[in-house]
C-alpha distance (Angstrom), angle and dihedral (degrees) to the residues before:
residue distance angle dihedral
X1 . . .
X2 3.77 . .
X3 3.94 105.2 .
X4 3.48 86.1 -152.6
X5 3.89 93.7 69.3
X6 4.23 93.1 70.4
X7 4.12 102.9 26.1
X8 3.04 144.5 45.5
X9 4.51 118.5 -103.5
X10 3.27 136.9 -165.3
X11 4.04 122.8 -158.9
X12 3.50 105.1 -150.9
X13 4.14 134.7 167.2
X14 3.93 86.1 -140.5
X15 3.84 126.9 3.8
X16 3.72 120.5 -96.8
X17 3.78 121.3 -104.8
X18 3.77 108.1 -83.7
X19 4.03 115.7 -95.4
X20 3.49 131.8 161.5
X21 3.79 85.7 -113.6
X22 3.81 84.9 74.3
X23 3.60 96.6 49.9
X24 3.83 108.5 140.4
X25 4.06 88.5 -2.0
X26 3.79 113.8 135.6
X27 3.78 129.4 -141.8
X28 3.98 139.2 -178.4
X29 3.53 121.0 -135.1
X30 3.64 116.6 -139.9
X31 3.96 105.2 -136.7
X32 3.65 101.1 162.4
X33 3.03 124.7 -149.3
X34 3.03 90.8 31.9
X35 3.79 133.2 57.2
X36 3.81 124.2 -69.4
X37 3.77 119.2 -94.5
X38 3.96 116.2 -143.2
X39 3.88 112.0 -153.9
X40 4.13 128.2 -178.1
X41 3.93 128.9 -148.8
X42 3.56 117.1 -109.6
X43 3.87 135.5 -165.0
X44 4.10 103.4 -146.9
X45 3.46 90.1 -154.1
X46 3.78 98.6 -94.6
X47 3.62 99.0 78.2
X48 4.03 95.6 -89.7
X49 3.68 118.1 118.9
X50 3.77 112.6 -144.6
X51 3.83 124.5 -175.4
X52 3.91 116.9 -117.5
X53 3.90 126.0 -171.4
X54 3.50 119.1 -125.0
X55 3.91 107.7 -135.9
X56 3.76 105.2 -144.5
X57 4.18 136.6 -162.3
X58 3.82 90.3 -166.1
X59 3.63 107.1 -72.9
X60 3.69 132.9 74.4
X61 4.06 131.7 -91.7
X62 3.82 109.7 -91.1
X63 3.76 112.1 -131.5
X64 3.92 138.7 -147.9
X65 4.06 108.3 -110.4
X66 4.16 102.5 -157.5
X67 3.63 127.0 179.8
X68 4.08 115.7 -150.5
X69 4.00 92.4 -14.1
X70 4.15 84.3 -52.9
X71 4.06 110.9 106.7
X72 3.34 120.8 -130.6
X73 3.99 101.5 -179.6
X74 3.59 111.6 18.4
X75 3.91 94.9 -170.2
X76 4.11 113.2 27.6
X77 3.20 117.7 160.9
X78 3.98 90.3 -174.5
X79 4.08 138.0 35.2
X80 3.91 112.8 -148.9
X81 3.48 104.8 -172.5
X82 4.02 124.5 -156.5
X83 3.01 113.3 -95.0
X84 3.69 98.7 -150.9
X85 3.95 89.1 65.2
X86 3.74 99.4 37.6
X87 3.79 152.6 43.5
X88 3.55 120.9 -147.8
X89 3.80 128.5 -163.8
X90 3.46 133.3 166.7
X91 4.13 108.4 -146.4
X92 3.01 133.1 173.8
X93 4.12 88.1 24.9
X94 3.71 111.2 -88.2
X95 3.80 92.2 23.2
X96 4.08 111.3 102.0
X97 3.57 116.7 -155.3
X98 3.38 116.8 -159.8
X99 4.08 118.8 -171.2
X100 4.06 137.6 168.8
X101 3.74 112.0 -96.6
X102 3.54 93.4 -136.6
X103 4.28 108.9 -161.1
X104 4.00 135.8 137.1
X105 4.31 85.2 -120.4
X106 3.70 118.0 112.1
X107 3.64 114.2 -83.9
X108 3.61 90.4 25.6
X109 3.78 123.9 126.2
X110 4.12 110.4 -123.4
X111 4.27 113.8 -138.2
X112 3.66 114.5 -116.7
X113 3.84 89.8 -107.4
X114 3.51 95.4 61.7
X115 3.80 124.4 128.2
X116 4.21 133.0 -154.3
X117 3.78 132.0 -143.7
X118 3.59 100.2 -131.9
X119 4.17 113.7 -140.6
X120 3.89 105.8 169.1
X121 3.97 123.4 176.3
X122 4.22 111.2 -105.9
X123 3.78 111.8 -157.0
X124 3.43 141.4 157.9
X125 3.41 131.5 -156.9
X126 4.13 87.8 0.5
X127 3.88 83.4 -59.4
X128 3.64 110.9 125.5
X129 4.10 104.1 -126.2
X130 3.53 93.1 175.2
X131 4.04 134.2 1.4
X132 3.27 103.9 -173.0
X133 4.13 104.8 45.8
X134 3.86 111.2 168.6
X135 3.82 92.8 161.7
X136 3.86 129.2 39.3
X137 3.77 110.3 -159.3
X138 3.97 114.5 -165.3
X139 3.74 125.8 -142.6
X140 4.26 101.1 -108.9
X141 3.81 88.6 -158.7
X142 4.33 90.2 58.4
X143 3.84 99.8 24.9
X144 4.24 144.2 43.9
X145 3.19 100.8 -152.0
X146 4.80 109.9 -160.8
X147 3.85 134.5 -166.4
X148 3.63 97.2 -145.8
X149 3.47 116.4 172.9
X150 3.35 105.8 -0.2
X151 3.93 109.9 -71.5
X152 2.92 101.8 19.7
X153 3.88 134.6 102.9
X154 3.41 130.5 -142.1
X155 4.37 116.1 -158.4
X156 3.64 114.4 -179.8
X157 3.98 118.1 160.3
X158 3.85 115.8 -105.6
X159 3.29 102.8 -113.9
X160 4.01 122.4 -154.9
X161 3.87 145.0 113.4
X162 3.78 91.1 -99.9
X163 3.72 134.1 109.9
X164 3.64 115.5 -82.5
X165 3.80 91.9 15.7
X166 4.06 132.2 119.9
X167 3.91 111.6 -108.7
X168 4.09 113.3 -138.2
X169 3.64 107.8 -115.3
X170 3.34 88.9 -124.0
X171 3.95 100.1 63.9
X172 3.68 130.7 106.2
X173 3.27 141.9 -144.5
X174 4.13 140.9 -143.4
X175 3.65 111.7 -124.6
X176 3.47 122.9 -147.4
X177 3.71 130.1 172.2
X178 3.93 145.1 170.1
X179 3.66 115.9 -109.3
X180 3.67 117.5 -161.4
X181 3.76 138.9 -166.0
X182 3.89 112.8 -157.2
X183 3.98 91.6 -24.5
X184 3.65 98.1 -51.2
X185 3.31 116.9 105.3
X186 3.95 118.7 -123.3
X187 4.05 95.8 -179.7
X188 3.64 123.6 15.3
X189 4.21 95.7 -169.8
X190 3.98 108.6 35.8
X191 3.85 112.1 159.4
X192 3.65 92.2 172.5
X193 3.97 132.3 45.7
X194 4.22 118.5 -151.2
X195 3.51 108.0 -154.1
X196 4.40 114.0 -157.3
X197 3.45 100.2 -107.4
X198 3.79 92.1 -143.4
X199 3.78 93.9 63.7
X200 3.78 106.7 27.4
X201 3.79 136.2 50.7
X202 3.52 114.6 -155.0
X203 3.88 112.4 -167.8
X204 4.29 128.6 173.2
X205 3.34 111.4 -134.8
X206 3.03 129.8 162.0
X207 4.05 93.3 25.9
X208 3.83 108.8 -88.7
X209 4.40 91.4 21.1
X210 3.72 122.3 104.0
X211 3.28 119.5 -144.0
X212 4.18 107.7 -158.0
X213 4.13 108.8 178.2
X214 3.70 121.2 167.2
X215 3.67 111.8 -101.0
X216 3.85 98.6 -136.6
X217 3.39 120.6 -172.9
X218 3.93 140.8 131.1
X219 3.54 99.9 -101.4
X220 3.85 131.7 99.3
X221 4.02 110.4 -68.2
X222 3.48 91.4 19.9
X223 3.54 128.5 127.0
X224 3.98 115.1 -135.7
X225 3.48 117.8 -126.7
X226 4.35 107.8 -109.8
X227 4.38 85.3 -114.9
X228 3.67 95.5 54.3
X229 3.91 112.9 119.3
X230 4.16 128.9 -150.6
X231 3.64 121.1 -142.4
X232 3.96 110.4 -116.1
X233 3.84 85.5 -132.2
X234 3.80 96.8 77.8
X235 2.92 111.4 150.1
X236 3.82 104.9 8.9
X237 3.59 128.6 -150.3
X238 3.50 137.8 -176.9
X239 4.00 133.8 -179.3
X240 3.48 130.7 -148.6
X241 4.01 133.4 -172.8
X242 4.45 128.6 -177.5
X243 3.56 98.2 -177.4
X244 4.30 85.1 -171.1
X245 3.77 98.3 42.8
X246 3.93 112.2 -175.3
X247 3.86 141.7 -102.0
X248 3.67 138.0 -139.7
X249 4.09 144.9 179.7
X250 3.92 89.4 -154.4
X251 3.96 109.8 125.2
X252 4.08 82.1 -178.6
X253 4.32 112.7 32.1
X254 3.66 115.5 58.3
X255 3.71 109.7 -133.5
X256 4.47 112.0 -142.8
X257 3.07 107.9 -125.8
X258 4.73 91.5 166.0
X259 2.85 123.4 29.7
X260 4.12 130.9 164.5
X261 3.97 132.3 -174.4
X262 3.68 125.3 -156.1
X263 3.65 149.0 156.7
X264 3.84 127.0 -114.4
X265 3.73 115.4 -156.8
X266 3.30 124.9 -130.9
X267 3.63 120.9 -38.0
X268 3.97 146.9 26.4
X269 3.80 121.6 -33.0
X270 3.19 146.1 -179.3
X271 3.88 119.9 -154.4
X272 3.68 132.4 -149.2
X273 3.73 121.1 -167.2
X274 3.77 126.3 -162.0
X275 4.43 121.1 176.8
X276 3.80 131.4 153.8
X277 3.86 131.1 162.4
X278 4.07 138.7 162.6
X279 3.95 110.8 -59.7
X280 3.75 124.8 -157.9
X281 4.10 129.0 176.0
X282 3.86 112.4 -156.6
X283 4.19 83.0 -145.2
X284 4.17 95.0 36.5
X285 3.56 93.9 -119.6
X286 3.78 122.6 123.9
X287 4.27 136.4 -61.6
X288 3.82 116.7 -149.7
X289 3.44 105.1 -154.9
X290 4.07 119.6 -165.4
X291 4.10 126.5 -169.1
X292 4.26 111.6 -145.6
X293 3.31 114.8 -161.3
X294 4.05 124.8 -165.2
X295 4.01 82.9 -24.0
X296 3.91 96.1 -52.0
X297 3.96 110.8 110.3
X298 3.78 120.7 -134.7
X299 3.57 128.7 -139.0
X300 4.23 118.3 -63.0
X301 3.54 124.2 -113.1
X302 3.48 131.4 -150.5
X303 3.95 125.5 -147.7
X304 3.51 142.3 174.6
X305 3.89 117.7 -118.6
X306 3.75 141.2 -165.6
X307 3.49 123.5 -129.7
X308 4.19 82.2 -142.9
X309 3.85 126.8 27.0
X310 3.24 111.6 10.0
X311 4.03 150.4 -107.1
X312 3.86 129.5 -125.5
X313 4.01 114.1 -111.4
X314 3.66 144.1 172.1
X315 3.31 149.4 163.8
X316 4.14 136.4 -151.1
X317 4.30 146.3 -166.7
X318 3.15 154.0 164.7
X319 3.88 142.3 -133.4
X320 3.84 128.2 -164.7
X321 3.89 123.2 -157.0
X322 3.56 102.8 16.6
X323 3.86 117.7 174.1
X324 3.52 125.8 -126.6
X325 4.02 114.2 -99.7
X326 3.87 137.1 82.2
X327 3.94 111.9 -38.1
X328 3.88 135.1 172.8
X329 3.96 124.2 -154.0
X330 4.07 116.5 -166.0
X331 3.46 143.6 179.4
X332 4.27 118.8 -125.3
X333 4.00 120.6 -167.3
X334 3.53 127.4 -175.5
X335 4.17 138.3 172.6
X336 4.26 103.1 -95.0
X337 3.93 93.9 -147.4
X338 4.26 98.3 -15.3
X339 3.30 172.9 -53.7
X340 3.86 120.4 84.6
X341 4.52 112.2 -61.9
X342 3.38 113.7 -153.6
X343 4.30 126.6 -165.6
X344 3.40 124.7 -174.9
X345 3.84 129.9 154.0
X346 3.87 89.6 54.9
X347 4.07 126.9 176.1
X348 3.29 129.7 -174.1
X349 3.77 128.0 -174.1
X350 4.50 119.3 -159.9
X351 3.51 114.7 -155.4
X352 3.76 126.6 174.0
X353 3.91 135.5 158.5
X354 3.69 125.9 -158.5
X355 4.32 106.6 -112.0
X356 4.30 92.8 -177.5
């Protein structure tokens, strides 16, 4: 094998100083007569490069061929290299010169320099457009489109309010819409919405969500949820009739001469209370007549009353926020100054309607 074929020699009369430039170099020593001596550059582990001879039988040193620290031969006596990837010459003779076999072919090494036609695949959807795309031509209305530095390209949307333009994610809008009322129109540009606060709540949550629930409830304006119930006593009424009546000389105690219990269901009333009846006054002088009604007296009345025959009379009230529960309304006369008052013939009407 001709060690000149994988490394570089050096044919010398005497070897060169050692320098770690010659690290791993070889040389031949001219000793004529005698035979040639070949010698290789060592670093002694300090940094000092000594040369040693290399005793040979006739044939050269095999060598350990490693790839990244990892060996791959760990006694080759040759190097074949590919001859896709590299040129080998041997010039002048004994010198091996090994270059990259620079090409486009497969296997091939490419130079630095080198340059690519690009073809890329366009599709949209999955559906292939275009399979052989050597030029990409951006929309000018949706994209600006930069050399900056050189080689390289900038794409940024074109963002604007115009047509065929990208919106920023970060724009707005101004909402307006039509609001109606059976059909007809009663605003044609509304950009905001006032909800009655008595029979909508409007709430924000999470930020930028309304929230619009009905506000039901029993009150006026409300709407009334679709489970609410009425009581079948509304309104209530109840009659009453004291064919005899009663009399009395009292110018202080009312004497009852109607009286009517009765039950309200369930609830909050008010009660109205209308009786009347024939009054007499033994001395004709006047009958105040007074309607109580769960305990609360009304207003008096005053009337004018024979002392034979007799006159029509009557008395009325009202009570607010009654409870449900058993409850009596009467009617009370008595004399206003004397003589005995007499009523007989005596109605009385109960009317109440539920309020919550």
């Amino acid at each position: 094998m001709d060690l000149r074929r994988w490394v570089y020699t050096r044919v010398t009369e005497s070897l060169p100083t050692g320098k770690g430039e010659w690290r791993g170099l070889l040389a031949i020593l001219r000793n004529e007569p005698s035979a040639d001596k070949p010698y290789i550059a060592l670093d002694d582990g300090s940094g000092t490069v000594s040369w040693e001879e290399i005793v040979t039988t006739g044939t050269l040193p095999s060598i350990a061929i490693e790839e990244a620290d990892t060996v791959v031969v760990a006694s080759a006596s040759a190097i074949d290299f590919a001859g896709d990837a590299f040129n080998v010459t041997n010039s002048p003779a004994g010198e091996a010169n090994i270059a990259m076999n620079f090409g486009t072919g497969a296997g091939q090494p490419a130079e630095g320099n080198h340059t690519h036609t690009a073809s890329l695949i366009v599709q949209e959807g999955d559906a292939t457009v275009d399979s052989a795309v050597g030029t990409i031509d951006f929309d000018g209305s949706a994209f600006n489109v930069t050399s900056s530095p050189a080689g390289e390209v900038n794409v940024i949307p074109a963002f604007g309010t115009g047509a065929g333009q990208v919106a920023e994610g970060n724009h707005t809008h101004t909402y307006t819409v039509t609001v109606q009322e059976g059909d007809a129109t009663v605003d044609a540009a509304v950009s905001t919405l006032d909800f009655d606060g008595t029979a909508f709540n409007v709430t924000s949550s999470p930020a930028g969500e309304a929230n619009i629930a009905m506000a039901f409830g029993t009150g006026a304006g409300q709407p009334a949820e679709g489970s609410h119930t009425h009581d079948t006593f509304v309104p209530f009424v109840r009659l009453a009739f004291n064919d005899t009546g009663g009399s009395t000389s009292s110018t202080t105690t009312y004497a009852t001469v109607i009286s009517s219990t009765f039950t309200l269901p369930s609830g909050t009333w008010t009660v109205e209370v209308n009786a009347w009846g024939r009054i007499g006054n033994d001395a004709s002088d006047t009958v105040d007549l007074r309607v109580t009604i769960d305990g609360t007296d009304g207003s008096v009345y005053t009337r004018t009353a024979p002392s034979t025959g007799a006159y029509p009379g009557g008395a009325a009230s009202s009570k607010a926020s009654v409870a449900s529960g058993s409850r009596t309304a009467l009617l009370g006369i008595k004399s206003t100054t004397t003589g005995t008052s007499t009523m007989t013939n005596v109605h009385m009407i109960v009317n109440a309607y539920r309020t919550a």
